[in-house]
C-alpha positions as CSV (number, residue, x, y, z in Angstrom):
1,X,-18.8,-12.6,-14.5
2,X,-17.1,-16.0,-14.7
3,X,-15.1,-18.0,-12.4
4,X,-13.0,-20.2,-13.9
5,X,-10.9,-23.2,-11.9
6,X,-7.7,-21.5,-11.7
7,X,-5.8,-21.2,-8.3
8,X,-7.5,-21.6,-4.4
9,X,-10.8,-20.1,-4.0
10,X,-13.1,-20.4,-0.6
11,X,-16.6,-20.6,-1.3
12,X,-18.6,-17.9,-0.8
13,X,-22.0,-17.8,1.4
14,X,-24.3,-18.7,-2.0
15,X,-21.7,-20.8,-3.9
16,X,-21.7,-22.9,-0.6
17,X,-25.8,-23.0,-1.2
18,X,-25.4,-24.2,-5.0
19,X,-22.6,-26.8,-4.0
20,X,-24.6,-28.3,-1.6
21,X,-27.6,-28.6,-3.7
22,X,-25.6,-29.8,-6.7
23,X,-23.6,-32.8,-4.6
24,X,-26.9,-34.2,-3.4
25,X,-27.3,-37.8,-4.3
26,X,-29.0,-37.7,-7.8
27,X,-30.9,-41.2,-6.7
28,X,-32.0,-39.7,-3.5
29,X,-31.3,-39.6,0.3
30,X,-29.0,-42.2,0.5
31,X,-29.5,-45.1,2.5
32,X,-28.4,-46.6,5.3
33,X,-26.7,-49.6,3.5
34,X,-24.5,-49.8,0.2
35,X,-27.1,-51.7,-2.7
36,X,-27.4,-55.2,-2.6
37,X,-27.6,-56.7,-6.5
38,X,-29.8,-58.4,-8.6
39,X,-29.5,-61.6,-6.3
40,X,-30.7,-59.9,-3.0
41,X,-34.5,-60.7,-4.1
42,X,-35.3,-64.2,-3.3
43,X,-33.7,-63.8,0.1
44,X,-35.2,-60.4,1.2
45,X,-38.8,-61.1,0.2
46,X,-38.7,-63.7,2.9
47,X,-37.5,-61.3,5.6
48,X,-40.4,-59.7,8.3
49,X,-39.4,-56.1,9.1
50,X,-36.2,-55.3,9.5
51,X,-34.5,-52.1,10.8
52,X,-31.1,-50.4,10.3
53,X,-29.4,-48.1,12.4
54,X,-26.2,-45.2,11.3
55,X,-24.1,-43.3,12.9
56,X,-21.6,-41.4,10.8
57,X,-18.6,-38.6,10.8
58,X,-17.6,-36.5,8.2
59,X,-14.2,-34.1,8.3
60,X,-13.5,-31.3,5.5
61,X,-11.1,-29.2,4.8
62,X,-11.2,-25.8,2.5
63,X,-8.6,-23.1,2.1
64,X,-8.0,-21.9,5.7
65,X,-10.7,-23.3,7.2
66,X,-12.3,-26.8,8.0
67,X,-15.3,-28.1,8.2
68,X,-17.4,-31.2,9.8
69,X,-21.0,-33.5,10.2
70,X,-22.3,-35.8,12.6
71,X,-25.1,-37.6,12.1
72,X,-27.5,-40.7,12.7
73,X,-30.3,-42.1,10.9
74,X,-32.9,-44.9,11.5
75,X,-34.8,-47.4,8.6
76,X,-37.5,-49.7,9.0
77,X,-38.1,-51.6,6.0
78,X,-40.2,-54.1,4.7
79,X,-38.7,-55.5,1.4
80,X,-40.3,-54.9,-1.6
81,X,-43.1,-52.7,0.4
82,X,-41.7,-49.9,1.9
83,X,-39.0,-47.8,3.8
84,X,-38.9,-45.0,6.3
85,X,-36.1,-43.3,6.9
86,X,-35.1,-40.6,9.8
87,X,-32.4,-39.0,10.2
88,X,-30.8,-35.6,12.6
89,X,-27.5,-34.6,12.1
90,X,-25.2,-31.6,13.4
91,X,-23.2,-29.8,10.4
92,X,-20.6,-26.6,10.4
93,X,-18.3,-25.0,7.8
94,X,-18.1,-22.0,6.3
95,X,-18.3,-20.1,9.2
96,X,-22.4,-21.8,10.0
97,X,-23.6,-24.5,12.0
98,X,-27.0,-25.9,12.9
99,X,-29.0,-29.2,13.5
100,X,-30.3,-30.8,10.2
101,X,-33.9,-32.9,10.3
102,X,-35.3,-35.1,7.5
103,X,-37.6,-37.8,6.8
104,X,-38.3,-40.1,3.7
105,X,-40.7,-42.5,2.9
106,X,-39.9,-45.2,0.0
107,X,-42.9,-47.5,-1.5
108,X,-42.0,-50.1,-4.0
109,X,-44.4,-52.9,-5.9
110,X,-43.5,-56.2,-7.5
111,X,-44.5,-54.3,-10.8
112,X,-41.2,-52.3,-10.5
113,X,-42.6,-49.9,-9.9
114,X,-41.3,-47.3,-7.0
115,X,-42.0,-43.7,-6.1
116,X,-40.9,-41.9,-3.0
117,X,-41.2,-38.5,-1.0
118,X,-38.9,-36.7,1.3
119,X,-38.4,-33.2,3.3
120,X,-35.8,-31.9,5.3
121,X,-35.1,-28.9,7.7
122,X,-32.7,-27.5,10.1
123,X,-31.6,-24.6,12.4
124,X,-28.2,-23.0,10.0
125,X,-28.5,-19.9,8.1
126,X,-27.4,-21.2,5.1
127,X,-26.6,-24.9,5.5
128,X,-29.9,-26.0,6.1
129,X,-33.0,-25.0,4.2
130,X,-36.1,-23.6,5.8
131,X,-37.7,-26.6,4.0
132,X,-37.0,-28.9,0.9
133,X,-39.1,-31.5,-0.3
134,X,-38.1,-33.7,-3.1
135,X,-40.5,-36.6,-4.8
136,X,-39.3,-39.8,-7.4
137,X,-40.6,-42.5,-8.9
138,X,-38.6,-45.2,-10.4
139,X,-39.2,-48.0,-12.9
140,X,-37.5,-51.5,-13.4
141,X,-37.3,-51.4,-17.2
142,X,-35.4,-54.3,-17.6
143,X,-33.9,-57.4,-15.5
144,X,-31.2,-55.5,-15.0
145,X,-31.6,-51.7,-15.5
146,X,-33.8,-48.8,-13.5
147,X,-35.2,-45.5,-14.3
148,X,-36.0,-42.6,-12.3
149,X,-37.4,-39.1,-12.7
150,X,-36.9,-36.9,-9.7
151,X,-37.8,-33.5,-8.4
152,X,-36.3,-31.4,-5.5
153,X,-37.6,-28.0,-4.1
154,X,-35.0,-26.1,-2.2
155,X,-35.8,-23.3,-0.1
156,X,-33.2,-21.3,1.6
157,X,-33.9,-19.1,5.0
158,X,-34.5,-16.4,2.6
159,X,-36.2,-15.1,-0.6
160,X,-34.0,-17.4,-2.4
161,X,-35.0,-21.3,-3.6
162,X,-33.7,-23.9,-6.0
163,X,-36.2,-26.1,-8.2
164,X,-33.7,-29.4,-9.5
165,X,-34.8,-31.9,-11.8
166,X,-33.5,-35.1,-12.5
167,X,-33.1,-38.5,-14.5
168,X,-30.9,-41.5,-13.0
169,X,-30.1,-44.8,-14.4
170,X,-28.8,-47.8,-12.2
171,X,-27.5,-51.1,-14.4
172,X,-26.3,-54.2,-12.9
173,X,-23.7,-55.4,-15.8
174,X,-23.0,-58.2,-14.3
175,X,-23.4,-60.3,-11.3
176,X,-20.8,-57.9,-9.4
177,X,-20.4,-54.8,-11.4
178,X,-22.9,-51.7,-11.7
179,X,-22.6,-48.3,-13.2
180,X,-24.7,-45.8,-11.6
181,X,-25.2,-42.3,-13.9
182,X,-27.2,-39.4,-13.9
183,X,-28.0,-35.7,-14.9
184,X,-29.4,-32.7,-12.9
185,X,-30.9,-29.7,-14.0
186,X,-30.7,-27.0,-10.8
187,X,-33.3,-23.5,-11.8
188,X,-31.9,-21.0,-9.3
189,X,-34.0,-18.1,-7.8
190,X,-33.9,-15.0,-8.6
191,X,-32.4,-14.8,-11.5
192,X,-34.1,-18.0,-13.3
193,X,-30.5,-19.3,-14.0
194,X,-29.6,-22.8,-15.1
195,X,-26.8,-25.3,-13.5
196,X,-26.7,-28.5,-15.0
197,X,-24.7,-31.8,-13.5
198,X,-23.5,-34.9,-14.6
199,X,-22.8,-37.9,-12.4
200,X,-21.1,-41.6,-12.9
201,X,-19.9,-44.0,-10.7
202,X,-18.8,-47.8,-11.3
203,X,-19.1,-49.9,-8.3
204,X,-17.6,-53.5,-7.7
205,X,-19.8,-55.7,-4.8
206,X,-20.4,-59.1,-3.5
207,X,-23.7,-59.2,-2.2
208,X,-23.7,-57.8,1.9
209,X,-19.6,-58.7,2.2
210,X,-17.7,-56.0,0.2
211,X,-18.6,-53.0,-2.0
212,X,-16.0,-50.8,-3.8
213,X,-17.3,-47.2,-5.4
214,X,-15.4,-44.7,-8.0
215,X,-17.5,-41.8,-9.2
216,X,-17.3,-38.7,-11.0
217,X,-19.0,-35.2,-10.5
218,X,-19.5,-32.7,-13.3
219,X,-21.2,-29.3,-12.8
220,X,-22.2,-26.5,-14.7
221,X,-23.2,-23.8,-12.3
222,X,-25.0,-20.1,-12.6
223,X,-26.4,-18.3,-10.0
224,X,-27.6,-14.7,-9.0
225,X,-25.6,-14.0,-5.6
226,X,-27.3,-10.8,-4.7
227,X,-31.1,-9.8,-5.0
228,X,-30.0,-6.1,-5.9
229,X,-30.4,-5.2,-8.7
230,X,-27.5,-4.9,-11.3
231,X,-26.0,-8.0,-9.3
232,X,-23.8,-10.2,-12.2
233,X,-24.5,-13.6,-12.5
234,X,-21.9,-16.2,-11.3
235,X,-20.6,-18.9,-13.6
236,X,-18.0,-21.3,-13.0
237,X,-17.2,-25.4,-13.9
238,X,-16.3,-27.9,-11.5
239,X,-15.1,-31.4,-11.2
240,X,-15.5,-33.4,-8.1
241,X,-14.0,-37.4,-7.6
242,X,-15.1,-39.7,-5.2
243,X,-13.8,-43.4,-3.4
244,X,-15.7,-45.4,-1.3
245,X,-15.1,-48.7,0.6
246,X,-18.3,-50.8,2.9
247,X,-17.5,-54.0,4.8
248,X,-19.9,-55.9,6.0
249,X,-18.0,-57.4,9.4
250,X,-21.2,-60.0,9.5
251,X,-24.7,-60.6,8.7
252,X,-25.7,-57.8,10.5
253,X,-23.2,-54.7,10.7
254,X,-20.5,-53.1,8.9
255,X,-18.8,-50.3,8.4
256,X,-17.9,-47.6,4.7
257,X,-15.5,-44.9,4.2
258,X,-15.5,-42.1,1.6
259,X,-13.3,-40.2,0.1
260,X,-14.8,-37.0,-1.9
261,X,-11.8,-34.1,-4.0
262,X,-13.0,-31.1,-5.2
263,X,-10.0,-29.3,-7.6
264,X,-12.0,-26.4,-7.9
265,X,-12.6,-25.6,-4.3
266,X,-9.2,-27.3,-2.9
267,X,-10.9,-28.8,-0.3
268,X,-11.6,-32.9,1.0
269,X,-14.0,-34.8,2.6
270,X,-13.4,-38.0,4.4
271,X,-16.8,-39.8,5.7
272,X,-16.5,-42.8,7.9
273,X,-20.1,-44.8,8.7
274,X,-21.2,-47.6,11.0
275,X,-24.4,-49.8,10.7
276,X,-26.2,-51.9,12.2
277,X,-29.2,-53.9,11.0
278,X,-31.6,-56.0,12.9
């Protein structure tokens, strides 16, 4: 059975589950603050430990129904050693809410060399997984270009888990352009059904003063919604667009707002973030 991007549709209970999985940062967690450029590294290898506090809102809206998040997350960071990250947040739409838990824990080496590990939990049905764990390690290959390999293990409050692999590339074209891009490959169980996703985003920035974001979502997704048997597979195609905006205010806080459009789904998501460092 396909499902092709024709008209308003609302999400179903295990579309929601691949959506979710799919829009997930394909570099990871996210963190606290937008990236900082080629030029950051003289300046942060002098600085002791350092810590950096977020508190964010994010608004929805589907078909007849809306959804929101709130949320808050804590760094402590050493440059060029390490970063832990914490974070709770509060999520509900499609008809499911719950408290969302995770931790992360970065390690980097003047190599270029980074890997890092992360799991997550919460209390939803369907929103949260009972637990997911993901693991990357990253590579500077050149001045100006990184590598990463990445694995995610997703598994819902159910018989049902996701296994996603994926490949990321960050390059700094110039002293205040980068292109971000990357390509995810979801195995969905049961079923053993592929979704594959494509990501690219251009960002504009002036190192910790202004950062401007336009990126592109791609997905190919399959899925098994039903664990009887003689269920028919779900196929469909999506496109999903994305604006962002961060101002620092000063040295040490700021502020970003996001913009996400999904055609397919007829639905928008606006996120608005403050930080603080210290």
């Amino acid at each position: 059975m396909s499902v092709m991007a024709s008209g308003k549709r609302k999400p179903d209970g295990v579309s929601c589950l691949i959506l979710s999985l799919l829009s997930c940062a394909l570099f990871g967690a996210g963190g606290v603050a937008p990236v900082y450029g080629q030029e950051a590294g003289a300046e942060q290898a002098k600085n002791p430990l350092t810590y950096s506090l977020e508190l964010g809102l994010a608004l929805g809206h589907y078909p007849d129904e809306t959804g929101h998040s709130e949320f808050v997350s804590l760094s402590m960071s050493r440059p060029f050693k390490h970063l832990w990250r914490f974070f709770v947040s509060h999520d509900k739409r499609f008809g499911d809410s719950g408290m969302g838990f995770g931790a992360s824990y970065s390690r980097y080496w003047s190599s270029g060399y980074n890997v890092s590990i992360g799991v997550s939990t919460g209390t939803s049905e369907a929103l949260h997984p009972e637990y997911a764990v993901g693991v990357s390690a990253g590579k500077n290959v050149l001045s100006n270009l990184s590598l990463s390999l990445s694995y995610a293990r997703w598994q819902s409050k159910d018989a049902a888990y996701s296994d996603a692999f994926m490949l990321g590339t960050i390059w700094y074209a110039t002293d205040h352009w980068m292109i971000g891009s990357g390509a995810r490959f979801d195995l969905s169980h049961p079923g053993e059904e592929w979704s594959r996703s494509g990501d690219l985003g251009i960002t504009y920035f002036v190192y910790r003063q202004t950062y401007v974001e336009a990126g592109v979502t791609y997905a190919d997704v399959a899925y098994l919604p039903s664990l009887i048997h003689g269920s028919a597979v779900m196929e469909y195609t999506a496109t999903s667009y994305r604006v962002s905006f961060a101002r620092f205010l000063n040295s040490k806080m700021g502020f970003s707002v996001r913009f996400d459009y999904s055609p397919f789904w007829d639905s928008e998501w606006l996120t608005v973030k403050f930080f603080r460092d210290w």
